[in-house]
PDBQT receptor file of N, H, CA, C and O in Angstrom, charges set to zero:
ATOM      1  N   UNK A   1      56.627 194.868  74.797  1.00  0.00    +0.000 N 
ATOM      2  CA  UNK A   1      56.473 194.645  76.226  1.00  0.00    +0.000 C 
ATOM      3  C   UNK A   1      56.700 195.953  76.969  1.00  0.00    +0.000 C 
ATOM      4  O   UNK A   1      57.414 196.817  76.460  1.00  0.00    +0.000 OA
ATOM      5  N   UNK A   2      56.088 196.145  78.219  1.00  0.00    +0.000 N 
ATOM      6  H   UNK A   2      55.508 195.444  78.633  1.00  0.00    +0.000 HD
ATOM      7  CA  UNK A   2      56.458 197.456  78.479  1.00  0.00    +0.000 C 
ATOM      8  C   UNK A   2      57.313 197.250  79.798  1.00  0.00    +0.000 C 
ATOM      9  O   UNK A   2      57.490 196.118  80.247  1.00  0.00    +0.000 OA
ATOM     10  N   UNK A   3      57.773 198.243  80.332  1.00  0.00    +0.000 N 
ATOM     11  H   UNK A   3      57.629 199.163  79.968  1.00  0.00    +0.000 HD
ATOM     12  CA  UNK A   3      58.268 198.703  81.081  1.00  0.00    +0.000 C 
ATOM     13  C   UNK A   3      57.857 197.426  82.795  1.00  0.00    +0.000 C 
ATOM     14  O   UNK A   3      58.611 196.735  83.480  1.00  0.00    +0.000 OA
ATOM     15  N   UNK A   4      56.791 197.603  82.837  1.00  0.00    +0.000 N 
ATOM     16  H   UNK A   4      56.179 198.165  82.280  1.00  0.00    +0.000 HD
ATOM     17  CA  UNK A   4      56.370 196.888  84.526  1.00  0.00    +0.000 C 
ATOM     18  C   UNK A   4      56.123 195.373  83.972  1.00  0.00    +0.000 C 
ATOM     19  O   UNK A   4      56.583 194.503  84.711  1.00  0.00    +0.000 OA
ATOM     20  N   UNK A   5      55.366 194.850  82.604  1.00  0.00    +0.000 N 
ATOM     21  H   UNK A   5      54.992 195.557  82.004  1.00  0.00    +0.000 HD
ATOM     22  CA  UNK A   5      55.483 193.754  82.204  1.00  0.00    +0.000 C 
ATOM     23  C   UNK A   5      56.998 193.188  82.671  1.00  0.00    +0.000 C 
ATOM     24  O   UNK A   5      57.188 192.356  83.558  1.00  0.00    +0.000 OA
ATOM     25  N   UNK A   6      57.745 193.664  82.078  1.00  0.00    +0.000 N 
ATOM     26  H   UNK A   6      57.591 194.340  81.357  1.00  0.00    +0.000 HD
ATOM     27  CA  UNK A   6      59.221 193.245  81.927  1.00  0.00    +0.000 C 
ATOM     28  C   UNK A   6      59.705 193.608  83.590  1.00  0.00    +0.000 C 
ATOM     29  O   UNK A   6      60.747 192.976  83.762  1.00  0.00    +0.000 OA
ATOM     30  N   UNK A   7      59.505 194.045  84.317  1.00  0.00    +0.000 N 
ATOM     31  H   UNK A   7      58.659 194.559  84.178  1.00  0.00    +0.000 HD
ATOM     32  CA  UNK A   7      60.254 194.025  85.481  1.00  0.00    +0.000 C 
ATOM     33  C   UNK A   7      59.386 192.479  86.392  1.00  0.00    +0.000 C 
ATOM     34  O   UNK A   7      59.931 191.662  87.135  1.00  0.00    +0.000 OA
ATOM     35  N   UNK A   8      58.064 192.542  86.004  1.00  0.00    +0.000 N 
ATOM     36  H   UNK A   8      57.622 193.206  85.401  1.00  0.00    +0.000 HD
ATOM     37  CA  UNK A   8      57.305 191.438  86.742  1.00  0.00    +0.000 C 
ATOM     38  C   UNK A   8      58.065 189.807  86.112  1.00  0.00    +0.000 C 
ATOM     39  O   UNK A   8      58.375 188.932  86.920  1.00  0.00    +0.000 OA
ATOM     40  N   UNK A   9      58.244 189.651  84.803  1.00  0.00    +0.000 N 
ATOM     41  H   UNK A   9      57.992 190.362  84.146  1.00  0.00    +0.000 HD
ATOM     42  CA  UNK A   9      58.940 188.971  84.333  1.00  0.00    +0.000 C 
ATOM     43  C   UNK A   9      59.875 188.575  85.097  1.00  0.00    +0.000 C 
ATOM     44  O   UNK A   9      59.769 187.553  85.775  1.00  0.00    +0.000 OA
ATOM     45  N   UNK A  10      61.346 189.643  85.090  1.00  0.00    +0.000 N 
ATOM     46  H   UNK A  10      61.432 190.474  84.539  1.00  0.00    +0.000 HD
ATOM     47  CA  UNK A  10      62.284 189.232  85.771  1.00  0.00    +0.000 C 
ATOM     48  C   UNK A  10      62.562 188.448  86.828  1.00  0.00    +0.000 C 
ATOM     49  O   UNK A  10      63.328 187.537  87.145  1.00  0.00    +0.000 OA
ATOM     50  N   UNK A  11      61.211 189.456  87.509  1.00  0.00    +0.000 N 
ATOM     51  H   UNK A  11      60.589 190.195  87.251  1.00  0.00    +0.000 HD
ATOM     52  CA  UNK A  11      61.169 189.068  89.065  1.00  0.00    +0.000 C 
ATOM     53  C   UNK A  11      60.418 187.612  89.383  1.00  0.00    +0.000 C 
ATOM     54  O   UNK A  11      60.718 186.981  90.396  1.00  0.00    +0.000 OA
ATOM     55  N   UNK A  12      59.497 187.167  88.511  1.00  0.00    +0.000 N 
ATOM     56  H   UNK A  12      59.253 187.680  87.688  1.00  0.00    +0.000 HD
ATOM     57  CA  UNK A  12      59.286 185.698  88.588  1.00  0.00    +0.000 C 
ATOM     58  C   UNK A  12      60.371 184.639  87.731  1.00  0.00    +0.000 C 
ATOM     59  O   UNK A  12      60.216 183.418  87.698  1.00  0.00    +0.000 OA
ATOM     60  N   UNK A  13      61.138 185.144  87.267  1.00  0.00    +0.000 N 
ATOM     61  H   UNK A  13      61.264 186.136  87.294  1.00  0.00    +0.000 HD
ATOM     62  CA  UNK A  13      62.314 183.943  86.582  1.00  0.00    +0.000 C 
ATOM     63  C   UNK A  13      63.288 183.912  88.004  1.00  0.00    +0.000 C 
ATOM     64  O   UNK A  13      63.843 182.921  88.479  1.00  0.00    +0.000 OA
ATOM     65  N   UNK A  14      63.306 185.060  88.428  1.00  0.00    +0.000 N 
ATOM     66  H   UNK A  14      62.856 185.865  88.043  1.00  0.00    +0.000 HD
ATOM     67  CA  UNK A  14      64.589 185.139  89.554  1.00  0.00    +0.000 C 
ATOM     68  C   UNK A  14      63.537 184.205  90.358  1.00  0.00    +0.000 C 
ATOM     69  O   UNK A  14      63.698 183.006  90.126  1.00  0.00    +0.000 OA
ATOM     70  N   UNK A  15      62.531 184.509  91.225  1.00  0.00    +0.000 N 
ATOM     71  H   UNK A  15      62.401 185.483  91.413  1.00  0.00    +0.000 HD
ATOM     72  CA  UNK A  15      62.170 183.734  92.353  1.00  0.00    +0.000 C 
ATOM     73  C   UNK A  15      61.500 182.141  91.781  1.00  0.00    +0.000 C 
ATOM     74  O   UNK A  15      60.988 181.326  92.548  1.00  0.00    +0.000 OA
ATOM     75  N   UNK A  16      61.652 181.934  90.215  1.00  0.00    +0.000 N 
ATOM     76  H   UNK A  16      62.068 182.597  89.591  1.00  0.00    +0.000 HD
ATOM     77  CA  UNK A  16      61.830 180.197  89.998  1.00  0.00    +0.000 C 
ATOM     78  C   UNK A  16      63.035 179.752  89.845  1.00  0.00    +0.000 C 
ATOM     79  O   UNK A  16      63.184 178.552  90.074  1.00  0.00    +0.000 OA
ATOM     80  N   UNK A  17      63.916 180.332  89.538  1.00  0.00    +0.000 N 
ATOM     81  H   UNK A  17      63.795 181.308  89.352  1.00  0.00    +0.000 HD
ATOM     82  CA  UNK A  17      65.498 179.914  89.597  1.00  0.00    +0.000 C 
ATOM     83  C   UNK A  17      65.734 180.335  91.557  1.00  0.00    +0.000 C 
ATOM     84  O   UNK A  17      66.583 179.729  92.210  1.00  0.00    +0.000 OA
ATOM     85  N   UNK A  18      65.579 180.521  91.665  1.00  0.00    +0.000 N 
ATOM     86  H   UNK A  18      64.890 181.014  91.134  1.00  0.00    +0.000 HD
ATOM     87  CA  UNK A  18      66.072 180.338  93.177  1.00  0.00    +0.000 C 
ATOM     88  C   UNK A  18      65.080 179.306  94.166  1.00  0.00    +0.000 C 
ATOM     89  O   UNK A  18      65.602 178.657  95.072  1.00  0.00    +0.000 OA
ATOM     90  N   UNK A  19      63.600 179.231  93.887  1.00  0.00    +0.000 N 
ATOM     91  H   UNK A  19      63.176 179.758  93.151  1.00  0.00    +0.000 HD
ATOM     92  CA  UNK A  19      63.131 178.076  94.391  1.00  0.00    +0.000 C 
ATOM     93  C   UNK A  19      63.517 176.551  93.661  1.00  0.00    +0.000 C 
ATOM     94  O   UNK A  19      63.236 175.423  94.066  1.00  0.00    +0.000 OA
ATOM     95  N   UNK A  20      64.159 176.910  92.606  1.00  0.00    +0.000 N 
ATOM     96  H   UNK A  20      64.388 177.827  92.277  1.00  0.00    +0.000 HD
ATOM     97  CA  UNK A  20      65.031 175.190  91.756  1.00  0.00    +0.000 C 
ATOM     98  C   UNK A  20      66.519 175.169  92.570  1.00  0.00    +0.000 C 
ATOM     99  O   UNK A  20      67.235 174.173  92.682  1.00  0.00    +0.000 OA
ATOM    100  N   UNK A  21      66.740 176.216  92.989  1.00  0.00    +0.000 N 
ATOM    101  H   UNK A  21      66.158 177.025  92.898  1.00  0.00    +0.000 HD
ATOM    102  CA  UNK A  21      68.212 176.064  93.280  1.00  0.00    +0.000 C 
ATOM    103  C   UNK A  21      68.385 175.621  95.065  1.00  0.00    +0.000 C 
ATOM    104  O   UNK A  21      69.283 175.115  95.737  1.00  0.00    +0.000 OA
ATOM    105  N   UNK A  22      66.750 176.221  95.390  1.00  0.00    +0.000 N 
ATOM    106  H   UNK A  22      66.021 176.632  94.844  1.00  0.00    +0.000 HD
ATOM    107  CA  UNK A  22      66.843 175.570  97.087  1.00  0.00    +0.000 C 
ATOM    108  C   UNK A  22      66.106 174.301  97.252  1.00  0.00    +0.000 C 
ATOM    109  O   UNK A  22      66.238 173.691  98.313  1.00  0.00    +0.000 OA
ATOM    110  N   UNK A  23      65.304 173.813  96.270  1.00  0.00    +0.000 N 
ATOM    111  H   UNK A  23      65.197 174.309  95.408  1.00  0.00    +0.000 HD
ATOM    112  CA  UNK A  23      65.050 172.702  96.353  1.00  0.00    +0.000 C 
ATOM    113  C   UNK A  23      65.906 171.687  96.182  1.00  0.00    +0.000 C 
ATOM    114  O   UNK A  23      65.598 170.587  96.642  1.00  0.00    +0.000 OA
ATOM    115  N   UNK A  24      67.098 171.859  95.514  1.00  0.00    +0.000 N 
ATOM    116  H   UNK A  24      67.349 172.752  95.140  1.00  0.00    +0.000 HD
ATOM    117  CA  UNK A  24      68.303 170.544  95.599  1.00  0.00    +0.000 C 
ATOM    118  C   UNK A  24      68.894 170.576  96.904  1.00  0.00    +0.000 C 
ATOM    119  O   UNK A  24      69.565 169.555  97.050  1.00  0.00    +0.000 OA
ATOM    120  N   UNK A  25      68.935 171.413  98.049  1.00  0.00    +0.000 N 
ATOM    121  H   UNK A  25      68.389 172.243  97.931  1.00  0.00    +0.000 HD
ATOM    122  CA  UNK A  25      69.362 171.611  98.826  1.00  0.00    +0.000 C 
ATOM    123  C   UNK A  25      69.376 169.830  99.910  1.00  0.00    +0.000 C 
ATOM    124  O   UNK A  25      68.451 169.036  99.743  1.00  0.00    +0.000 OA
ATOM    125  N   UNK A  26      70.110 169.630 100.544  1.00  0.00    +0.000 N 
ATOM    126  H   UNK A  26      70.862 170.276 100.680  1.00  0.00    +0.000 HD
ATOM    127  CA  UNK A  26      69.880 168.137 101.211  1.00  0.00    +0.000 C 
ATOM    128  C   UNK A  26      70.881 167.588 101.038  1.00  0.00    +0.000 C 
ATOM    129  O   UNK A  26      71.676 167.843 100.133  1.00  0.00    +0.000 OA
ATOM    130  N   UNK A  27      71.048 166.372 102.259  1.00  0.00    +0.000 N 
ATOM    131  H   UNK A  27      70.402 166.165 102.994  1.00  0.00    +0.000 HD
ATOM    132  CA  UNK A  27      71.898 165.303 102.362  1.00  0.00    +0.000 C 
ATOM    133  C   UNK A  27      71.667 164.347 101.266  1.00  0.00    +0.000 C 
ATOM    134  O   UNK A  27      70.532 164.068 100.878  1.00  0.00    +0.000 OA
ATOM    135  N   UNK A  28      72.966 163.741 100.664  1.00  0.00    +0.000 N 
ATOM    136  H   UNK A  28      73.887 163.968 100.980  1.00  0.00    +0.000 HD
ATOM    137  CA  UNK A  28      72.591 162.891  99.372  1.00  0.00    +0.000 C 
ATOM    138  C   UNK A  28      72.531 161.483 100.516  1.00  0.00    +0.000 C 
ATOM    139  O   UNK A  28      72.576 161.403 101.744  1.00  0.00    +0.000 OA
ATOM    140  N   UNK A  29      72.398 160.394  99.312  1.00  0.00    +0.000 N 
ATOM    141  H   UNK A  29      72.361 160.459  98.315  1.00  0.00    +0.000 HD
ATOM    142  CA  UNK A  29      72.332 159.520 100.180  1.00  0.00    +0.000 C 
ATOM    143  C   UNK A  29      71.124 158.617 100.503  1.00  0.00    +0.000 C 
ATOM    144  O   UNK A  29      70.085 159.273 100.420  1.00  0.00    +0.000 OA
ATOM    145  N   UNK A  30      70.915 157.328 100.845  1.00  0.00    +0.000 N 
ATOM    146  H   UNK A  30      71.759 156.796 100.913  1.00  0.00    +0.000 HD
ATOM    147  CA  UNK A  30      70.004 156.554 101.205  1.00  0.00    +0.000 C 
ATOM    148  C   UNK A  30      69.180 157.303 102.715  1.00  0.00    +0.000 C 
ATOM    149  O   UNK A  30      69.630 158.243 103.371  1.00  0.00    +0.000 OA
ATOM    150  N   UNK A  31      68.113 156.683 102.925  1.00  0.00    +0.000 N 
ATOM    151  H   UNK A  31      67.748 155.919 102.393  1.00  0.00    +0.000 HD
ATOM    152  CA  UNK A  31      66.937 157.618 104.101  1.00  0.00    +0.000 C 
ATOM    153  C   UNK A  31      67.402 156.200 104.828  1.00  0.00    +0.000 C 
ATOM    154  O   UNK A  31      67.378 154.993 104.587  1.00  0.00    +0.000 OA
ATOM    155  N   UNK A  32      68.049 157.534 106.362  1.00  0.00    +0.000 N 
ATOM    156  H   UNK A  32      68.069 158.515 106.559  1.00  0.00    +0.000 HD
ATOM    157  CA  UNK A  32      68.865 156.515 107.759  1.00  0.00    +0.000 C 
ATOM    158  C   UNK A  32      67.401 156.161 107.928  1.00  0.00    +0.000 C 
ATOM    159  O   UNK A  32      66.499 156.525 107.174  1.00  0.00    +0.000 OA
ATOM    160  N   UNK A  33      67.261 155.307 109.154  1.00  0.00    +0.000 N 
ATOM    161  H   UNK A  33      67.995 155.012 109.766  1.00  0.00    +0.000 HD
ATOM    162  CA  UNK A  33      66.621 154.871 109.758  1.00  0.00    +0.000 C 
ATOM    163  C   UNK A  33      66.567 155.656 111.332  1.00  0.00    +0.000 C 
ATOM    164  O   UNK A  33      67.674 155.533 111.857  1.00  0.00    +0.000 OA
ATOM    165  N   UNK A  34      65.789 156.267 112.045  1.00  0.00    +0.000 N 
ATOM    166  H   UNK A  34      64.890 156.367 111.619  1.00  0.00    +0.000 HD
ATOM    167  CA  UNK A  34      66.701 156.716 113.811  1.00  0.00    +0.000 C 
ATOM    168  C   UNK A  34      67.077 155.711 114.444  1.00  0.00    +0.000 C 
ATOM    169  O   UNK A  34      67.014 154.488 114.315  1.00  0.00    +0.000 OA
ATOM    170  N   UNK A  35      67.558 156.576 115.289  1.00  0.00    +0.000 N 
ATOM    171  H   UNK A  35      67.609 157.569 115.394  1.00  0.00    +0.000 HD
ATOM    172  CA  UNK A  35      68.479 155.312 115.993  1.00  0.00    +0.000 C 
ATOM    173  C   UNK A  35      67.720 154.576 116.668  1.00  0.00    +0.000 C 
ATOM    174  O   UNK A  35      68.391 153.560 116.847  1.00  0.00    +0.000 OA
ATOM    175  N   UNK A  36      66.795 154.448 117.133  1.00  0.00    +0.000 N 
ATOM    176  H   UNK A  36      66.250 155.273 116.988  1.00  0.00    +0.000 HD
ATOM    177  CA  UNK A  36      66.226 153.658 118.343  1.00  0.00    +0.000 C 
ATOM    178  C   UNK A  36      64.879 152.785 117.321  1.00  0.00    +0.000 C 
ATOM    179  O   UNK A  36      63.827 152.375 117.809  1.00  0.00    +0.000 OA
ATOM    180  N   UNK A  37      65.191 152.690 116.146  1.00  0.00    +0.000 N 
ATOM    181  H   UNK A  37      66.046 153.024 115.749  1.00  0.00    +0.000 HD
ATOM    182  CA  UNK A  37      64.518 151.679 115.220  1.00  0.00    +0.000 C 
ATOM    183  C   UNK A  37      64.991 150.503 115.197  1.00  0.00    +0.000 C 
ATOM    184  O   UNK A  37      66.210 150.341 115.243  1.00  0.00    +0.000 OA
ATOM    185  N   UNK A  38      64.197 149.533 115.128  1.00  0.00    +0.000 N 
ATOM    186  H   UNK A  38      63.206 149.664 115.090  1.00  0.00    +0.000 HD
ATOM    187  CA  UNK A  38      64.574 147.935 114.827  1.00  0.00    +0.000 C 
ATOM    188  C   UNK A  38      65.002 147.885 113.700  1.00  0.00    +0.000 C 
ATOM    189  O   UNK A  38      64.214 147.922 112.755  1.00  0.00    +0.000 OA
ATOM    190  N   UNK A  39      66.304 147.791 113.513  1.00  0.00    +0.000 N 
ATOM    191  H   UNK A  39      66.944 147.760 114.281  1.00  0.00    +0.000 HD
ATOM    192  CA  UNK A  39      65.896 146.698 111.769  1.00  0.00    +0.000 C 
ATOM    193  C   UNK A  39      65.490 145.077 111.692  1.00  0.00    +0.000 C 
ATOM    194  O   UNK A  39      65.569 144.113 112.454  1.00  0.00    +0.000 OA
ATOM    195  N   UNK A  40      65.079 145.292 110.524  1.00  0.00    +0.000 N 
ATOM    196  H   UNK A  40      65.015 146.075 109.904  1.00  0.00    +0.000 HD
ATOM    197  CA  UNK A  40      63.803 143.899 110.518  1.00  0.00    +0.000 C 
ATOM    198  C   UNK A  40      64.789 142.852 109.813  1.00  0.00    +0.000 C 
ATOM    199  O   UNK A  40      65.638 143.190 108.988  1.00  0.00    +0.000 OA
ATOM    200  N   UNK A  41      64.547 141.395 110.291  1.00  0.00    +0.000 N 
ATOM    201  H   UNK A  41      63.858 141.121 110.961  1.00  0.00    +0.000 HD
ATOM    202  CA  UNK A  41      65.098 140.300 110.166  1.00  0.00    +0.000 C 
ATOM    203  C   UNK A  41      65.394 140.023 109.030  1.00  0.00    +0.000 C 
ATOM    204  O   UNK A  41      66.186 139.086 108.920  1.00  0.00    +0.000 OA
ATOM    205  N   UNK A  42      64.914 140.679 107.772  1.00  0.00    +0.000 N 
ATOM    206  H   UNK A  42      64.272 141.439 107.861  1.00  0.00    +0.000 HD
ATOM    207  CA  UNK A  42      65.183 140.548 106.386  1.00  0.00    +0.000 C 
ATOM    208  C   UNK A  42      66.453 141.555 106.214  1.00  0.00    +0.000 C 
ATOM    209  O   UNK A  42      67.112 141.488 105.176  1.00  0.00    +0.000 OA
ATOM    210  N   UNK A  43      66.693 142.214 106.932  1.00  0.00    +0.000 N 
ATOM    211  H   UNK A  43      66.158 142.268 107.775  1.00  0.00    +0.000 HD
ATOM    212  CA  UNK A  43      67.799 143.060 106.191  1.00  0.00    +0.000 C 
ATOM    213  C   UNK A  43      69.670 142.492 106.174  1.00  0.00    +0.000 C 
ATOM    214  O   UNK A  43      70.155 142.277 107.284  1.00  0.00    +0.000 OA
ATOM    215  N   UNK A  44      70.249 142.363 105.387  1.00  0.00    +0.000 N 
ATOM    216  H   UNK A  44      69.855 142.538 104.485  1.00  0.00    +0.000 HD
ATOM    217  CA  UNK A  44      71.261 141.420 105.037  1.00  0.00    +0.000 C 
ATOM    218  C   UNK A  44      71.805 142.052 106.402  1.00  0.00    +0.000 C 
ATOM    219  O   UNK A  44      71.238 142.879 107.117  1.00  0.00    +0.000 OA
ATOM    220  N   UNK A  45      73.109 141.419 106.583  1.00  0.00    +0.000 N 
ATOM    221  H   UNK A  45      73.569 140.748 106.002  1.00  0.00    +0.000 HD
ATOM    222  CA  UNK A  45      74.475 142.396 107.920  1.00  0.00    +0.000 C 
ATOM    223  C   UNK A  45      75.380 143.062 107.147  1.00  0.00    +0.000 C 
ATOM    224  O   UNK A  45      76.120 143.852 107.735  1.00  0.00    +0.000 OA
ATOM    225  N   UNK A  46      75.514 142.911 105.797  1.00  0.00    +0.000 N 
ATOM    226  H   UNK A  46      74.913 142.269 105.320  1.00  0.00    +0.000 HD
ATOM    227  CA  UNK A  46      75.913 144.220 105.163  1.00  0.00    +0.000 C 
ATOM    228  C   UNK A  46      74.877 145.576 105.462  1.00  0.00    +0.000 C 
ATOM    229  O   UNK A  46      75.491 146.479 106.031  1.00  0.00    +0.000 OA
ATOM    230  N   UNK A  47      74.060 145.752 105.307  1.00  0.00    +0.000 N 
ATOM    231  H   UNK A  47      73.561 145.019 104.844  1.00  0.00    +0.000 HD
ATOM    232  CA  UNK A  47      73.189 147.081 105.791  1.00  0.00    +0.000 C 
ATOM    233  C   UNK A  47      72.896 146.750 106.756  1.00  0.00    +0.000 C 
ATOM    234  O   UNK A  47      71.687 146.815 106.533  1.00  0.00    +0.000 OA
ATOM    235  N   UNK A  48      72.971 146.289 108.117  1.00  0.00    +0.000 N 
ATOM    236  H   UNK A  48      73.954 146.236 108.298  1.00  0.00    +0.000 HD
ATOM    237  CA  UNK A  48      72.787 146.015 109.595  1.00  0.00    +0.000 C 
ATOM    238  C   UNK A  48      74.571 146.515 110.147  1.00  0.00    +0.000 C 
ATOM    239  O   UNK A  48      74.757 147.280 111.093  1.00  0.00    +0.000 OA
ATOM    240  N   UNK A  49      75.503 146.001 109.469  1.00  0.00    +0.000 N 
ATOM    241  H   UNK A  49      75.351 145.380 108.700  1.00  0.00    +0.000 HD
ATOM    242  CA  UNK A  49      77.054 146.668 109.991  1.00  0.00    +0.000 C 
ATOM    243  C   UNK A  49      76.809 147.789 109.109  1.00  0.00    +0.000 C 
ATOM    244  O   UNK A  49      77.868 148.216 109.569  1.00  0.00    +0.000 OA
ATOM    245  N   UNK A  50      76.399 148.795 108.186  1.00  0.00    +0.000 N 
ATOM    246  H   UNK A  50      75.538 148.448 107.813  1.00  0.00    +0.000 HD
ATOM    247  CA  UNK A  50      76.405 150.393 107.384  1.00  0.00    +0.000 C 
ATOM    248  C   UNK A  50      75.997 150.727 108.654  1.00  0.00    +0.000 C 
ATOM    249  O   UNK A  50      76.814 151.195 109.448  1.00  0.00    +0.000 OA
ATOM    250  N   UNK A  51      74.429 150.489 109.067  1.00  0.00    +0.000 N 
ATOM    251  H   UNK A  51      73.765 150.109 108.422  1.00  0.00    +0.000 HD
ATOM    252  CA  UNK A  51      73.681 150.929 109.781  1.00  0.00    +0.000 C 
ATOM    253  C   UNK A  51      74.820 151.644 111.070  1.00  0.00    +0.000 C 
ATOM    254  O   UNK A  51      75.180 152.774 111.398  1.00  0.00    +0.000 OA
ATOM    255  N   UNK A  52      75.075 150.291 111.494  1.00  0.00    +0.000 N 
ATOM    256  H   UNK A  52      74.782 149.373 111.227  1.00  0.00    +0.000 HD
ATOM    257  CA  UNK A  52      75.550 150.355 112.997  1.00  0.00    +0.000 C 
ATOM    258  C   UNK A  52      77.093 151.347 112.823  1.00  0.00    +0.000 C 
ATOM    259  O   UNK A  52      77.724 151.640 113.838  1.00  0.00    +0.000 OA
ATOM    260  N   UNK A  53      77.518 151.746 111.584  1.00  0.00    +0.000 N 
ATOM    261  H   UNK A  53      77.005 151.508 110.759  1.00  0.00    +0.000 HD
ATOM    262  CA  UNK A  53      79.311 152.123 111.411  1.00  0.00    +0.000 C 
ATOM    263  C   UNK A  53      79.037 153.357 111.460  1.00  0.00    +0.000 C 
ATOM    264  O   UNK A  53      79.534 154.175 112.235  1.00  0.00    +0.000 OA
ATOM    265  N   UNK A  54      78.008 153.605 110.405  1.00  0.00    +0.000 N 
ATOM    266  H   UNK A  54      77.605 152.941 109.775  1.00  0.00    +0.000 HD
ATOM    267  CA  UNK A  54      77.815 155.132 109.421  1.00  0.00    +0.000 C 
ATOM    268  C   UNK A  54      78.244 156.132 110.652  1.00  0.00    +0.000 C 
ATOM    269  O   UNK A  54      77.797 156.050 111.796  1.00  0.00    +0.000 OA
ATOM    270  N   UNK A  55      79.133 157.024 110.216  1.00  0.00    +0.000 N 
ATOM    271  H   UNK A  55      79.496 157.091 109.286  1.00  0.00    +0.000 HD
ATOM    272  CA  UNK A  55      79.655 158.077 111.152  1.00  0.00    +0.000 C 
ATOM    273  C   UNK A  55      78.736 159.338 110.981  1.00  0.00    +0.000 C 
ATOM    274  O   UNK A  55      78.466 159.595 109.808  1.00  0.00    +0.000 OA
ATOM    275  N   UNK A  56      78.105 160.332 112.116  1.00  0.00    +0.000 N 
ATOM    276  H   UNK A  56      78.324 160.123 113.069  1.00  0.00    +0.000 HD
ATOM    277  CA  UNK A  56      76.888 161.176 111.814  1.00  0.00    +0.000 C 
ATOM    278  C   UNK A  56      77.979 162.473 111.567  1.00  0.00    +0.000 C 
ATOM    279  O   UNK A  56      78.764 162.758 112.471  1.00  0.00    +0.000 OA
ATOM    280  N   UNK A  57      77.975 163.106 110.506  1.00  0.00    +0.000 N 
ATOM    281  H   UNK A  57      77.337 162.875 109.772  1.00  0.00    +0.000 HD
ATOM    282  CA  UNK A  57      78.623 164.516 110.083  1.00  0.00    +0.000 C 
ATOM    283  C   UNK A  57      77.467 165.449 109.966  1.00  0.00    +0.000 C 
ATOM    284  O   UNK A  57      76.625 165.360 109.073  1.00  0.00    +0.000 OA
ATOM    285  N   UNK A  58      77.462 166.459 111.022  1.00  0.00    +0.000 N 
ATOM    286  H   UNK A  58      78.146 166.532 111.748  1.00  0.00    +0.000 HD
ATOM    287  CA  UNK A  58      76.329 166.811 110.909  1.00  0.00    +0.000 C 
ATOM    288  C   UNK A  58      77.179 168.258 110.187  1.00  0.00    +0.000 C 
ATOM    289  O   UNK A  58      78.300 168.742 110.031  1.00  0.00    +0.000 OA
ATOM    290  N   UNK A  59      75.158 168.585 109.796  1.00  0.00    +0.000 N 
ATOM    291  H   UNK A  59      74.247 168.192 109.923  1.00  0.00    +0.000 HD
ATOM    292  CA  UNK A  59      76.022 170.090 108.747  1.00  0.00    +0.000 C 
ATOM    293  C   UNK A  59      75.640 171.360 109.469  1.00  0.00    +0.000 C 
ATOM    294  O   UNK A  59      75.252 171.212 110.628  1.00  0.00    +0.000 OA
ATOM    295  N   UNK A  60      75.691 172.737 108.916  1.00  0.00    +0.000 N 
ATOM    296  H   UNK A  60      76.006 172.858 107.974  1.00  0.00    +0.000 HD
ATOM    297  CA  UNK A  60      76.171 173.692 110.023  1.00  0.00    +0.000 C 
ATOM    298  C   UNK A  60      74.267 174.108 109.449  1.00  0.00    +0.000 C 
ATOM    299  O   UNK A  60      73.977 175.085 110.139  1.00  0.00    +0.000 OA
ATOM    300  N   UNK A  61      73.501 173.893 108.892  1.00  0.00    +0.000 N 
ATOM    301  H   UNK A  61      73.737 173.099 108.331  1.00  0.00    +0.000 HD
ATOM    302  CA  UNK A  61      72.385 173.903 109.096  1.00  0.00    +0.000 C 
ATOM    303  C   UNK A  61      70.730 173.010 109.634  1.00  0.00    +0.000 C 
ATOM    304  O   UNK A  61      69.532 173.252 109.776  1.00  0.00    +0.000 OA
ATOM    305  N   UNK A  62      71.541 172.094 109.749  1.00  0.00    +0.000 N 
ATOM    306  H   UNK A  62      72.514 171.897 109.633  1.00  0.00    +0.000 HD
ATOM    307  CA  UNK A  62      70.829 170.968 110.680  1.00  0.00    +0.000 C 
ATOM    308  C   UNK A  62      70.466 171.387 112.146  1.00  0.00    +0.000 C 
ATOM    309  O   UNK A  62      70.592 170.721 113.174  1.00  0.00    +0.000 OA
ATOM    310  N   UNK A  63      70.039 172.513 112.003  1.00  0.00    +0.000 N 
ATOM    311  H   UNK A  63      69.937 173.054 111.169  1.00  0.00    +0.000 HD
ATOM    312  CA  UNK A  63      69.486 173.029 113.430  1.00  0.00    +0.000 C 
ATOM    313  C   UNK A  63      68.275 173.383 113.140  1.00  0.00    +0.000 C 
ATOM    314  O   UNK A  63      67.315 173.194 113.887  1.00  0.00    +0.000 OA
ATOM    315  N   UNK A  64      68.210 174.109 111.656  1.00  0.00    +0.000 N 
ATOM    316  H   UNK A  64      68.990 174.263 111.050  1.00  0.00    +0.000 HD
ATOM    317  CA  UNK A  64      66.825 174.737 111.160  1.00  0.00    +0.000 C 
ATOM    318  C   UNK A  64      65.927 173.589 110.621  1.00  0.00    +0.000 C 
ATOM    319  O   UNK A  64      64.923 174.047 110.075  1.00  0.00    +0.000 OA
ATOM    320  N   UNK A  65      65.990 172.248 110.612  1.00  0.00    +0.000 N 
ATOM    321  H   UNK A  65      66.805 171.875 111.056  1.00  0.00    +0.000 HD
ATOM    322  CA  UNK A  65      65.427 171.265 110.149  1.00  0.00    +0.000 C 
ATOM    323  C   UNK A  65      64.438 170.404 111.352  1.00  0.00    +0.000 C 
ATOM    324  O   UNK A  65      63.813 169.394 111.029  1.00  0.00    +0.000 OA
TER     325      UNK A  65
């Protein structure tokens, strides 16, 4: 292998290990609903009281989203 082979190498393992490592990036967790959504008559009042409790912790990058 030569010399620029092997540096091009590097440089695409580094920028796929860092696009795997920002893609986990995210809130874990079930997908909220917004607030000003209905929930629909099928949904038990166990997930109608989550809904209505869940406390919003927002994170220090939820501005760029």
């Amino acid at each position: 292998m030569t010399n620029g082979m092997m540096k091009k190498l590097v440089l695409t393992s580094m920028l796929a290990l860092l696009a795997a490592g920002l893609s986990g990036c995210g809130r874990k967790g079930a997908l909220e609903a917004p607030p000003s959504a209905q929930l629909s008559e099928n949904a038990s009042e166990a997930e109608k009281d989550a809904a209505r409790t869940k406390p919003d912790n927002p994170f220090i990058l939820d501005g760029l989203i």
